[in-house]
C-alpha positions as a Markdown table, in Angstrom:
| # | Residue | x | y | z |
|---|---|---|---|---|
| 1 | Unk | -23.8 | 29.6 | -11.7 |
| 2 | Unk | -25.7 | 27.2 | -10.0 |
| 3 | Unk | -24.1 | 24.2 | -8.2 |
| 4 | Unk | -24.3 | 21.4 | -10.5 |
| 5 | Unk | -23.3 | 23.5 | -13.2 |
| 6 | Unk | -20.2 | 24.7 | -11.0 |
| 7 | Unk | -18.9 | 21.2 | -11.0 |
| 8 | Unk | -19.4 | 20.5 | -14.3 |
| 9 | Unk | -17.5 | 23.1 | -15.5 |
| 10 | Unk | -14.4 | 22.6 | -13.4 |
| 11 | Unk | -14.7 | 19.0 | -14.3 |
| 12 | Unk | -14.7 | 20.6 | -18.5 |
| 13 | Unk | -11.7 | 22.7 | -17.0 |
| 14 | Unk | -9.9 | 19.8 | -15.6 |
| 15 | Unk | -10.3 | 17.4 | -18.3 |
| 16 | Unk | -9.3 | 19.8 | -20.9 |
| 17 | Unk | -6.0 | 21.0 | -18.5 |
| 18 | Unk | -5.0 | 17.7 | -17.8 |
| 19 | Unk | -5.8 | 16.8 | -22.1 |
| 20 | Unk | -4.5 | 19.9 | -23.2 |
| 21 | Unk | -7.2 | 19.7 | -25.7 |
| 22 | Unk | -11.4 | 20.4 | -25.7 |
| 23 | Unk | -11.5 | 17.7 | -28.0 |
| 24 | Unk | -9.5 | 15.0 | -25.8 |
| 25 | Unk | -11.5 | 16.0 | -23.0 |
| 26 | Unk | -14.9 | 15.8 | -24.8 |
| 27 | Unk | -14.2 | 12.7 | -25.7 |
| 28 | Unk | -13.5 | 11.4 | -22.0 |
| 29 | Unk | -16.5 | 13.1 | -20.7 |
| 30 | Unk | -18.7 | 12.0 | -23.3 |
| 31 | Unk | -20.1 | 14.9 | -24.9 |
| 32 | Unk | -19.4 | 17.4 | -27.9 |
| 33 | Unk | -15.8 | 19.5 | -27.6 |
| 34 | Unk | -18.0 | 22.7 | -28.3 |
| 35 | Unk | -19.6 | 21.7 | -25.0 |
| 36 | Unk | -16.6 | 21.7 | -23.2 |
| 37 | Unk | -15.8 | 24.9 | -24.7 |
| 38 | Unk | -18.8 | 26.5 | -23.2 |
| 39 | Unk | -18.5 | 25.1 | -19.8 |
| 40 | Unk | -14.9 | 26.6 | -19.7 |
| 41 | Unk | -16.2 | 30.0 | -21.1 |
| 42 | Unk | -19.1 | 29.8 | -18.3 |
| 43 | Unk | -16.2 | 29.4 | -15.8 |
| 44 | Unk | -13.6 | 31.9 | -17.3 |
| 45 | Unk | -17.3 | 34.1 | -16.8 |
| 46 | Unk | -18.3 | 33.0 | -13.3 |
| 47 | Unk | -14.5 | 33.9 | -11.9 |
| 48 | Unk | -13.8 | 37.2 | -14.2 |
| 49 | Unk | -10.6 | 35.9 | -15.4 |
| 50 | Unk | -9.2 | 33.4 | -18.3 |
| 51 | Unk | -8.1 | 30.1 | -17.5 |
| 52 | Unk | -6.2 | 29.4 | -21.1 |
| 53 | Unk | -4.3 | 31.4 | -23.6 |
| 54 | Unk | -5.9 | 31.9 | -26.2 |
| 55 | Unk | -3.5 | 31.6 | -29.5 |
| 56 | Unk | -3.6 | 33.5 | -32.7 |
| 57 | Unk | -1.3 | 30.6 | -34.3 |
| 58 | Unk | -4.3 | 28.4 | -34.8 |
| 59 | Unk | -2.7 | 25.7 | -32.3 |
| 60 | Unk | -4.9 | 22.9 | -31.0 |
| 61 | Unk | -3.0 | 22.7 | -27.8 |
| 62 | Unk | -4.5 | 24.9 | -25.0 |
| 63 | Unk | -2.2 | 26.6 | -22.7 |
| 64 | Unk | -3.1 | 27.1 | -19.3 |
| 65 | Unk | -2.8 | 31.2 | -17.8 |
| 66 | Unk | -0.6 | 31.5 | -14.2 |
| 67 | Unk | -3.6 | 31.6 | -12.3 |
| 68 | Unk | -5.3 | 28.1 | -13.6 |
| 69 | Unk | -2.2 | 26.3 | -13.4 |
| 70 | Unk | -1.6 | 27.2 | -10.1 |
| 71 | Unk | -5.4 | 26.5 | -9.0 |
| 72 | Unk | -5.3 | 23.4 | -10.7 |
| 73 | Unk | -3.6 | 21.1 | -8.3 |
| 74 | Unk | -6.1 | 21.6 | -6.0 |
| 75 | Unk | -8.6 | 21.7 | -8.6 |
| 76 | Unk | -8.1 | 18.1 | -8.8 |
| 77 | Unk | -7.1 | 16.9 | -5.0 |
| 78 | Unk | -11.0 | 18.5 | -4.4 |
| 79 | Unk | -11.9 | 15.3 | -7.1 |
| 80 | Unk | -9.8 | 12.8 | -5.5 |
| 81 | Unk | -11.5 | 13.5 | -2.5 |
| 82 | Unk | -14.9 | 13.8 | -3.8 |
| 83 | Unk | -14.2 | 10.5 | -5.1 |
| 84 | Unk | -13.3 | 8.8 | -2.1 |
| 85 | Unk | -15.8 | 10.3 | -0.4 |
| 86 | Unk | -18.3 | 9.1 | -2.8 |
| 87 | Unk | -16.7 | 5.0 | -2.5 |
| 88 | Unk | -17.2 | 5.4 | 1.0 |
| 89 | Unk | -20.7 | 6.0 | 0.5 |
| 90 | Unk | -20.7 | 3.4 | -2.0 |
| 91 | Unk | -18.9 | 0.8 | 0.0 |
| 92 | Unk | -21.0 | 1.4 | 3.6 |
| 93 | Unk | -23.7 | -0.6 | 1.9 |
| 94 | Unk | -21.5 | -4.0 | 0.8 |
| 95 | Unk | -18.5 | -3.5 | 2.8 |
| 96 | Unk | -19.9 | -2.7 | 6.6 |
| 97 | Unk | -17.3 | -5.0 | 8.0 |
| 98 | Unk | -13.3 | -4.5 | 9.2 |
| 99 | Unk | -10.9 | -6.7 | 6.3 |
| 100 | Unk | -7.8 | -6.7 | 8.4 |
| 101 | Unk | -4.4 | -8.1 | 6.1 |
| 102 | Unk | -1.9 | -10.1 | 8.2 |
| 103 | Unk | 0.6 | -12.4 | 7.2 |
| 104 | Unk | -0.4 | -16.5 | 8.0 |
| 105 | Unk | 2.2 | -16.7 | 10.7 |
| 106 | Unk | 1.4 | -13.7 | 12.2 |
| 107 | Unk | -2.5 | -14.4 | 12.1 |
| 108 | Unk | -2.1 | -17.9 | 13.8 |
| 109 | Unk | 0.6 | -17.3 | 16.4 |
| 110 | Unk | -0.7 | -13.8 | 17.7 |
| 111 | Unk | -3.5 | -12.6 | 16.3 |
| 112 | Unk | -6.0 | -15.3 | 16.3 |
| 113 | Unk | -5.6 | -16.5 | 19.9 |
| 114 | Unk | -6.5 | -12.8 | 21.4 |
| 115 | Unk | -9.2 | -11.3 | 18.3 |
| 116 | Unk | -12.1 | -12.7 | 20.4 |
| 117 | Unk | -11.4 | -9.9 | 22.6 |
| 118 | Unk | -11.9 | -7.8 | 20.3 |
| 119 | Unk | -14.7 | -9.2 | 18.7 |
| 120 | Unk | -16.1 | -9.1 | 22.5 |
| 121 | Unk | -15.4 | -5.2 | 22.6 |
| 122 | Unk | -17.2 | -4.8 | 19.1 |
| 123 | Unk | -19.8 | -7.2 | 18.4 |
| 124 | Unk | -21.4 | -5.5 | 15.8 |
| 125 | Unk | -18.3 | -4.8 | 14.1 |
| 126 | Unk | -17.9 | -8.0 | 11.5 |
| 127 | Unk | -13.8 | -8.8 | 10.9 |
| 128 | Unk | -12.8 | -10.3 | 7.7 |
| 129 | Unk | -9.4 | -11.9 | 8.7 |
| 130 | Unk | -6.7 | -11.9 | 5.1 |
| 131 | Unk | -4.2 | -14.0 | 5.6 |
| 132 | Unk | -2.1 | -13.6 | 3.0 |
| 133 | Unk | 1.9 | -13.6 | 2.8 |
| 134 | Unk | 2.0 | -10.9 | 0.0 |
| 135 | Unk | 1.6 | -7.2 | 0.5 |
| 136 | Unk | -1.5 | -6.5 | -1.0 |
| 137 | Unk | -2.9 | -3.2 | -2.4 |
| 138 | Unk | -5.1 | -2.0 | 0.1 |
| 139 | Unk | -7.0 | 0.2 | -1.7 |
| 140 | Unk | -7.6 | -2.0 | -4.8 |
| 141 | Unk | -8.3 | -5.4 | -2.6 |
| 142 | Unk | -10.7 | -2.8 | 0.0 |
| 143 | Unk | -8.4 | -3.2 | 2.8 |
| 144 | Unk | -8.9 | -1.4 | 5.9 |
| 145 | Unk | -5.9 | -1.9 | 8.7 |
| 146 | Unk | -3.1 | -4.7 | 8.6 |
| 147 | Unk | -0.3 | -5.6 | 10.5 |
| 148 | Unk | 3.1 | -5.8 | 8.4 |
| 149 | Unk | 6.4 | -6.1 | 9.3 |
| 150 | Unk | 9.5 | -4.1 | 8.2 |
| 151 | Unk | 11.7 | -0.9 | 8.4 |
| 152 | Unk | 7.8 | 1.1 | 8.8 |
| 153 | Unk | 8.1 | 3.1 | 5.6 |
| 154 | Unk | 5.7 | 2.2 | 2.8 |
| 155 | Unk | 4.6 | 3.7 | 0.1 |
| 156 | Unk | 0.9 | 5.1 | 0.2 |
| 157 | Unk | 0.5 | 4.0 | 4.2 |
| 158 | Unk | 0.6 | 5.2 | 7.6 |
| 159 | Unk | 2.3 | 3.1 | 9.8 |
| 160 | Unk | 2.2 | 3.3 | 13.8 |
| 161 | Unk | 5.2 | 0.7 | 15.5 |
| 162 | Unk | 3.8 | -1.8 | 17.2 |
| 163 | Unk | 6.0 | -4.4 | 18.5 |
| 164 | Unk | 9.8 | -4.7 | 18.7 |
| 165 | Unk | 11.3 | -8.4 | 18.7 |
| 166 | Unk | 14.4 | -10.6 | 19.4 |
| 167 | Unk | 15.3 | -13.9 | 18.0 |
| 168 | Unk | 16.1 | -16.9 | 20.0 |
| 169 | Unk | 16.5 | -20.4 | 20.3 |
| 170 | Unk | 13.8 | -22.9 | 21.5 |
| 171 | Unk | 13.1 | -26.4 | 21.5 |
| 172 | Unk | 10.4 | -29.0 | 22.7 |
| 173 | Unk | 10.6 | -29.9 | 26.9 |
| 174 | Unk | 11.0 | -33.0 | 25.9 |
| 175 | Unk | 14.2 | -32.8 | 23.6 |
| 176 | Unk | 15.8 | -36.0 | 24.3 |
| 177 | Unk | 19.7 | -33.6 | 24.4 |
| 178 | Unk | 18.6 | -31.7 | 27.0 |
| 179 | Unk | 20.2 | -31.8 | 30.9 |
| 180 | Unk | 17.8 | -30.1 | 33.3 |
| 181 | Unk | 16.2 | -28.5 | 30.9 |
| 182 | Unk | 19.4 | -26.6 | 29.0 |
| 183 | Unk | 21.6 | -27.7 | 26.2 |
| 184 | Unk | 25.8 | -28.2 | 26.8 |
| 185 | Unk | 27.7 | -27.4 | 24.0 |
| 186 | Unk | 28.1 | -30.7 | 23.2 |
| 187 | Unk | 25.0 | -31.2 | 22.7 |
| 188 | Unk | 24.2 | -28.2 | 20.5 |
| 189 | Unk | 26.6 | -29.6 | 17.9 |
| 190 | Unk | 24.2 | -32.6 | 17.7 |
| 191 | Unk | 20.7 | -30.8 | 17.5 |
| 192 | Unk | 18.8 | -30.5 | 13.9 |
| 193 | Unk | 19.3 | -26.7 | 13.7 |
| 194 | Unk | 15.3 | -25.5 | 12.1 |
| 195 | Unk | 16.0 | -22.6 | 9.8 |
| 196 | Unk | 13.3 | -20.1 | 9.3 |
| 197 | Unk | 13.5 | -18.9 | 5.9 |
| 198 | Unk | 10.4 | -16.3 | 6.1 |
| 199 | Unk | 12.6 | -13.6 | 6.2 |
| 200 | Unk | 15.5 | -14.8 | 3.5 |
| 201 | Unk | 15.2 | -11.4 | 1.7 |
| 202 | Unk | 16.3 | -9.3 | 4.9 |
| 203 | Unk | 19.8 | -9.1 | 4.8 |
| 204 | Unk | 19.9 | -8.0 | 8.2 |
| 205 | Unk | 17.9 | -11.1 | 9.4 |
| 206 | Unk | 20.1 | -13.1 | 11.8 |
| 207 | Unk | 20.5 | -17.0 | 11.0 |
| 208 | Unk | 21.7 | -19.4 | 13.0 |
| 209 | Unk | 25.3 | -18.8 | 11.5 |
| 210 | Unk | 25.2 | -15.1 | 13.5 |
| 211 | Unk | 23.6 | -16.6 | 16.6 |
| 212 | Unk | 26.0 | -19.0 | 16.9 |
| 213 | Unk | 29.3 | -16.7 | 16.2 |
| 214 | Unk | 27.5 | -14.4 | 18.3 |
| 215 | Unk | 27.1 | -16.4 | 21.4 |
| 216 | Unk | 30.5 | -18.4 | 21.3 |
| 217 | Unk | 29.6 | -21.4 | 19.2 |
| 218 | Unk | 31.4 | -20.2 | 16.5 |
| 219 | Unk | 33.3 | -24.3 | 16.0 |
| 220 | Unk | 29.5 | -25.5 | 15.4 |
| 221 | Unk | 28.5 | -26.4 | 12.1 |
| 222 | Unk | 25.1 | -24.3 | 10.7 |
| 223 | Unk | 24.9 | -25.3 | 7.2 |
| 224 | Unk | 22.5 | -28.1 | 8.2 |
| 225 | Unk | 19.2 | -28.9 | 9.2 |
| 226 | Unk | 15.4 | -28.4 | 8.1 |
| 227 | Unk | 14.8 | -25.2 | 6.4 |
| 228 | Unk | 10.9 | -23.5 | 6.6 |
| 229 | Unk | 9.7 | -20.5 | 4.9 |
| 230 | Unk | 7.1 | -19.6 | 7.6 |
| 231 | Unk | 7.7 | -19.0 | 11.1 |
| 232 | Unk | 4.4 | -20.6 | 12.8 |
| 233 | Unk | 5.6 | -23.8 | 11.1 |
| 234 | Unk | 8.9 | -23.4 | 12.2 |
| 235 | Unk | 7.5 | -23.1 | 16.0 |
| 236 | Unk | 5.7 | -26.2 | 15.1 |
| 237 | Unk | 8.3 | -28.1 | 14.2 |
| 238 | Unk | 10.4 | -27.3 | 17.3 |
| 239 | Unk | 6.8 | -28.1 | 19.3 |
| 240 | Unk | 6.9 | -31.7 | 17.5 |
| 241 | Unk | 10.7 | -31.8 | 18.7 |
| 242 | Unk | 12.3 | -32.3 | 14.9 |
| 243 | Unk | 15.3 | -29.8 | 16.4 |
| 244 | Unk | 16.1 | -26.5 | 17.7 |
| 245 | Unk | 14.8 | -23.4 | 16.1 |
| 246 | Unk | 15.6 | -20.0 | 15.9 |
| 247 | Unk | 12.5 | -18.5 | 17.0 |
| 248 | Unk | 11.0 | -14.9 | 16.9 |
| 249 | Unk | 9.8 | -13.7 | 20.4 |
| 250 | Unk | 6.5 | -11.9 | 19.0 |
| 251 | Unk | 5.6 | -15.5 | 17.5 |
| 252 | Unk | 7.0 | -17.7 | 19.9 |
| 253 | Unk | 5.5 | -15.7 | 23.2 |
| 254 | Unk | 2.6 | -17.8 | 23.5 |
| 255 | Unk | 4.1 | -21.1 | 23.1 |
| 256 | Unk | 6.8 | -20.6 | 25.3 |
| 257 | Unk | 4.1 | -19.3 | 28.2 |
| 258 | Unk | 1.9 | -22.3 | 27.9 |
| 259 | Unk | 4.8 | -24.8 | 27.9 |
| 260 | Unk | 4.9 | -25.8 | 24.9 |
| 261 | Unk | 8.6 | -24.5 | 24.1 |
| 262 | Unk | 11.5 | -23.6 | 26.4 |
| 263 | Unk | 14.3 | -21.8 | 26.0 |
| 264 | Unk | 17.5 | -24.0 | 26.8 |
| 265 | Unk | 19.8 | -21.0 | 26.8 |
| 266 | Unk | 19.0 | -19.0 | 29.9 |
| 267 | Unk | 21.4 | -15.8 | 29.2 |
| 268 | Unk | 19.2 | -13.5 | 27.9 |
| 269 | Unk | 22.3 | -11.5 | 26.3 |
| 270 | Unk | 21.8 | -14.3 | 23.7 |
| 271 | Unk | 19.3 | -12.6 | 22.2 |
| 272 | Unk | 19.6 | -11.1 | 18.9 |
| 273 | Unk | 17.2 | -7.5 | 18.6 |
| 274 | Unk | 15.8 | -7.4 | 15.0 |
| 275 | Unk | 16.2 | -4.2 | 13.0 |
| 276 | Unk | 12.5 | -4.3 | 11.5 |
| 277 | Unk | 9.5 | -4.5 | 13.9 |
| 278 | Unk | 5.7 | -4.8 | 13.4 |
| 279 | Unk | 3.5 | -2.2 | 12.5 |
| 280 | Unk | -0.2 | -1.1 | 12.4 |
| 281 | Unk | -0.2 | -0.1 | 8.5 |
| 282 | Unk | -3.6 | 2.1 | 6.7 |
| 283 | Unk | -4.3 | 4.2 | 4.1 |
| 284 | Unk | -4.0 | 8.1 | 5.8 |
| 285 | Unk | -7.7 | 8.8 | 4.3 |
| 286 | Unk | -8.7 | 6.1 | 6.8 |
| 287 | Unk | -7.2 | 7.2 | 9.7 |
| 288 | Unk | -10.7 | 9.1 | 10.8 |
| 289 | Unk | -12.9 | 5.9 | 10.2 |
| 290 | Unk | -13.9 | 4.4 | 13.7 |
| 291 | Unk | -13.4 | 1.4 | 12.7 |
| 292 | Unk | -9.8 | 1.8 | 11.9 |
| 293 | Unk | -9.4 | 3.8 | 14.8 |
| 294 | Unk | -11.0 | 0.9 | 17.4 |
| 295 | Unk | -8.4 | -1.4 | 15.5 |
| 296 | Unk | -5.6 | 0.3 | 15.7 |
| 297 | Unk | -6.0 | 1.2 | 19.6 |
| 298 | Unk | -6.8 | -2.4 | 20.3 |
| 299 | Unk | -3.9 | -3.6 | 18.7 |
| 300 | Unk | -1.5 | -1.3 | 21.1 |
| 301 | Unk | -3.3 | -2.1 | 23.9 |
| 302 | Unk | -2.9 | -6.2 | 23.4 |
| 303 | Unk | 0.7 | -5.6 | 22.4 |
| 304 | Unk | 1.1 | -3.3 | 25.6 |
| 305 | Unk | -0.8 | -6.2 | 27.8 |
| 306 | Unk | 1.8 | -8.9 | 25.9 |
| 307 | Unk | 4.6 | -6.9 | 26.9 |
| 308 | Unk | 3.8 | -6.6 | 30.1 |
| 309 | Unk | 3.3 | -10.5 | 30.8 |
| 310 | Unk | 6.4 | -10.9 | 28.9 |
């Protein structure tokens, strides 16, 4: 049996296994069910065994022998693969480029001010940047690598931790309550409190009610305030001096170098850790593409270097 006969036959086979039925699978391969029959008799041939029982009833439903049913599985991972092999191919010629998937706030408050290094390492290497604050499907939308953030389980995905964080408060230099740069008590009780709502489905997320029992402020009221649902706006509001937010150290670690935020609490043990962190997310069939590969190594290495600063 020649090659291309080969695979059209355990494509017959595998149609009519998965159909239970030459006619079913005829009709999804687009030919006659006597052709399918043939193919799967060329097979049955070709190995010197049966692949179906063949019923004296009359029954239309074809019954798969031990040995195809327990080929079959792999049978039909060898077409999977074939198949992403073959939209590989297919995509090299429209989709050359890296489509990285990150989150808005994540894209402008850490990504975006360090990619022109990487763009620098790989100038050849075209990055479409999707910003987008849903979890997409990255095989459906062509995604390559993203960044997500979470507990580092999800479905269909291999994902390497990146970056652990804390939460903290910050405010403007300028905040008009602040003595020497920190905040009395007193003066907490007066500050806008800036509640970022990005993270309102976690739980586990501390808000300002936590921070606040927390670190011994427990007599200040947290119900009030400006509420966000995107951390790089929340940093921006604290950077415009509306209040005191609750910032994340990943997203804040830039702002707070350069000046433009402080932290008016000094005792560190005020942090709060986070139980979810940030992670380099892909599909596993990826995981051999350079591309992916001279991603995902950059990405440790700038959160290495930020640590490092920190």
């Amino acid at each position: 049996m020649t090659s291309p006969a080969y695979l059209n036959a355990l494509r017959a086979f595998e149609a009519a296994a998965r159909h239970q039925s030459f006619s079913a699978a005829a009709a999804e391969l687009n030919v006659t069910p006597a052709a399918v029959g043939q193919q799967v008799r060329n097979l049955e041939s070709w190995l010197g065994i049966a692949l179906f029982v063949r019923s004296s009833s009359g029954s239309a439903r074809l019954m798969l022998t031990d040995a195809a049913r327990a080929a079959l599985p792999d049978i039909r991972e060898g077409f999977d693969r074939l198949s992403i092999g073959l939209a590989r191919l297919k995509d090299a010629s429209v989709h050359a480029g890296l489509t990285v998937t990150v989150s808005p706030a994540f894209a402008s408050k850490w990504l975006l001010p360090r990619i022109e290094r990487f763009q620098h390492a790989y100038p050849t290497l075209d990055v479409l940047l999707d910003t987008n604050a849903r979890s997409v499907d990255f095989q459906v939308e062509q995604i390559d690598v993203g960044v997500r953030y979470g507990a580092g389980k999800w479905p269909g995905l291999t994902a390497v931790h990146l970056m652990d964080e804390v939460i903290f408060p910050v405010c403007s230099p300028d905040f008009p309550l602040l003595e020497g740069g920190r905040l009395a008590a007193d003066a907490l009780a007066q500050c806008t409190l800036i509640h970022d709502l990005s993270m309102a489905n976690d739980r586990d997320y501390p808000t300002w009610r936590m921070w606040l029992d927390a670190s011994g402020f427990n007599q200040i009221k947290s119900d009030h305030g400006l509420r966000i649902n995107n951390s790089a706006s929340v940093l921006q509001a604290a950077i415009d001096g509306q209040g005191l937010a609750l910032a994340r150290s990943v997203m804040v670690r830039d702002d707070l170098a350069a000046g433009r935020l402080i932290r008016p609490f000094a005792d560190k043990g005020l942090d709060c850790p986070l139980t979810q962190a940030y992670y380099v997310v892909y599909r596993p069939e990826c995981s051999e593409l350079p591309k992916v590969q001279a991603f995902r190594d950059w990405l440790l290495a700038e959160a290495g270097r930020a640590a490092s600063e920190a």
